[in-house]
C-alpha positions as CSV (number, residue, x, y, z in Angstrom):
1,X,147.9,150.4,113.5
2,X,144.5,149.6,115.6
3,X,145.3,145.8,114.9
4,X,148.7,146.1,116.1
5,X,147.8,147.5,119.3
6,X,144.8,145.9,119.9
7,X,147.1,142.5,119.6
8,X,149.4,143.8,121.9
9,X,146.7,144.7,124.6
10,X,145.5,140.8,123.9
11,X,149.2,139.4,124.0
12,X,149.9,141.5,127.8
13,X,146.8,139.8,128.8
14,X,147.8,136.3,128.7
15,X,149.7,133.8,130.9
16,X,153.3,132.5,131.2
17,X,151.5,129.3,129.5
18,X,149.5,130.9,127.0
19,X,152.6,133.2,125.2
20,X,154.2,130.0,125.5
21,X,151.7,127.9,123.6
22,X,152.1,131.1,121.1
23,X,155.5,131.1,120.7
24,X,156.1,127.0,120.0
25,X,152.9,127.8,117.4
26,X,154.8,131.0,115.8
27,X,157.9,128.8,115.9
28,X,156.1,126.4,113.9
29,X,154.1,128.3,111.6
30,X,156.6,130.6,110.1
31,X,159.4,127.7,110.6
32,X,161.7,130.1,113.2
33,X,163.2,130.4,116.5
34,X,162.9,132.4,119.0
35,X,166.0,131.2,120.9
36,X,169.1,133.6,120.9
37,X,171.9,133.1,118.4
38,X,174.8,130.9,119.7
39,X,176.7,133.6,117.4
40,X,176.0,136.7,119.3
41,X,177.7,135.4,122.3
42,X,180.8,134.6,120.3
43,X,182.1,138.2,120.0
44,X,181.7,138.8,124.1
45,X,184.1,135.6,124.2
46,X,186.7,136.9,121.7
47,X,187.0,140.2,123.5
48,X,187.9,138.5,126.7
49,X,190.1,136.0,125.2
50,X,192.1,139.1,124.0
51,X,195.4,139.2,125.6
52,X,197.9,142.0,125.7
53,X,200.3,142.4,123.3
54,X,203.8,141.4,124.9
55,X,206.0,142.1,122.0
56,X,206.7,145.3,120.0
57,X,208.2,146.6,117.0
58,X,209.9,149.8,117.4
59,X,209.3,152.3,114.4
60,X,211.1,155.9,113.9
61,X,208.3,158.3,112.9
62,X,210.6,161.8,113.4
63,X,213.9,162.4,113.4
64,X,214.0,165.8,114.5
65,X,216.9,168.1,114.8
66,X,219.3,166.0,116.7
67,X,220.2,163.4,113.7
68,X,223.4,162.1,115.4
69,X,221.8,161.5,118.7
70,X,218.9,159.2,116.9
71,X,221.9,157.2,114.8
72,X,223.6,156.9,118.2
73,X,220.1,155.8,119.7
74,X,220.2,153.2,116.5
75,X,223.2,151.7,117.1
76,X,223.2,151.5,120.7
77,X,219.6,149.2,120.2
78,X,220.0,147.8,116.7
79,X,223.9,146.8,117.0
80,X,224.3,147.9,113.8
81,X,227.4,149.7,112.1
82,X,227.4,154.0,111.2
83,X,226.2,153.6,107.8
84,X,223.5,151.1,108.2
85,X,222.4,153.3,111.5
86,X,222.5,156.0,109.7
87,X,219.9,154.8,106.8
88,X,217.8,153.6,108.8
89,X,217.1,156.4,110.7
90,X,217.0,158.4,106.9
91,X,214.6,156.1,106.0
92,X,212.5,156.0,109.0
93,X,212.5,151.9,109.4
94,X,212.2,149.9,112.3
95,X,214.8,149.9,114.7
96,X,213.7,146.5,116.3
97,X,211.5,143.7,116.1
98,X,210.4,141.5,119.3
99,X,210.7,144.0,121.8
100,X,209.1,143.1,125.2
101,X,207.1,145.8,127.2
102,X,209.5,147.2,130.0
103,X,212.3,147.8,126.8
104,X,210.2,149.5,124.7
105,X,209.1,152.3,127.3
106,X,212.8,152.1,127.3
107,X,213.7,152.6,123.9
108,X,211.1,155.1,123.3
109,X,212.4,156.9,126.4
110,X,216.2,157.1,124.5
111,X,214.5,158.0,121.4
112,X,212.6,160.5,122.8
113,X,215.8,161.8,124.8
114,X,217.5,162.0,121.2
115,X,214.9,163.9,119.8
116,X,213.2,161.7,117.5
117,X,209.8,160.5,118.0
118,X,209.2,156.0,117.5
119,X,206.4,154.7,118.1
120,X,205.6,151.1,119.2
121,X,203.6,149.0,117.1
């Protein structure tokens, strides 16, 4: 541990020029480089090319107690007839696909309402 530090004291002592000269000859000698990864900057890109989600798919969780008013909800935002409503919302599947933003507050808003709980995936 004496070595180490007694390298370091040498290696704060020298100039701009001289840990230069040291690093080309490390570079060299062990056949490495001391310049950053172009790979390490590539995650900081992604996360700024991530753009926020504009379409939804809305999923019934719950039901809750108020059955009739979640089939209602169903068919009022699916289209879809009683008995395909109705399965749906016994089977807790996905109301709708492609949903923008502003109608899925919406639609959560009328499920909520109904009593069941959907979430927005």
């Amino acid at each position: 541990m004496a070595d180490i530090n007694k390298m370091m004291e040498e290696i704060k002592a020298m100039t701009v020029l001289e840990l230069n000269s040291l690093v080309k000859a490390l570079e060299q000698e062990f056949g490495v480089s001391a310049a950053a990864p172009v790979a390490a900057a590539a995650p900081a890109a992604a996360a700024a090319a991530v753009e926020e989600k504009t379409e939804f798919k809305i999923v019934i969780k719950e039901i809750g107690e108020r059955k009739i008013e979640v089939i209602k909800a169903v068919r009022e935002f699916a289209g879809l007839g009683l008995v395909e409503a109705k399965k749906l919302v016994e089977d807790k599947g996905t109301v709708k696909e492609g949903v923008n933003k502003e109608d899925a507050a919406k639609m959560i808003e009328r499920f909520k309402t109904a009593g069941a709980t959907v979430v927005a995936e």
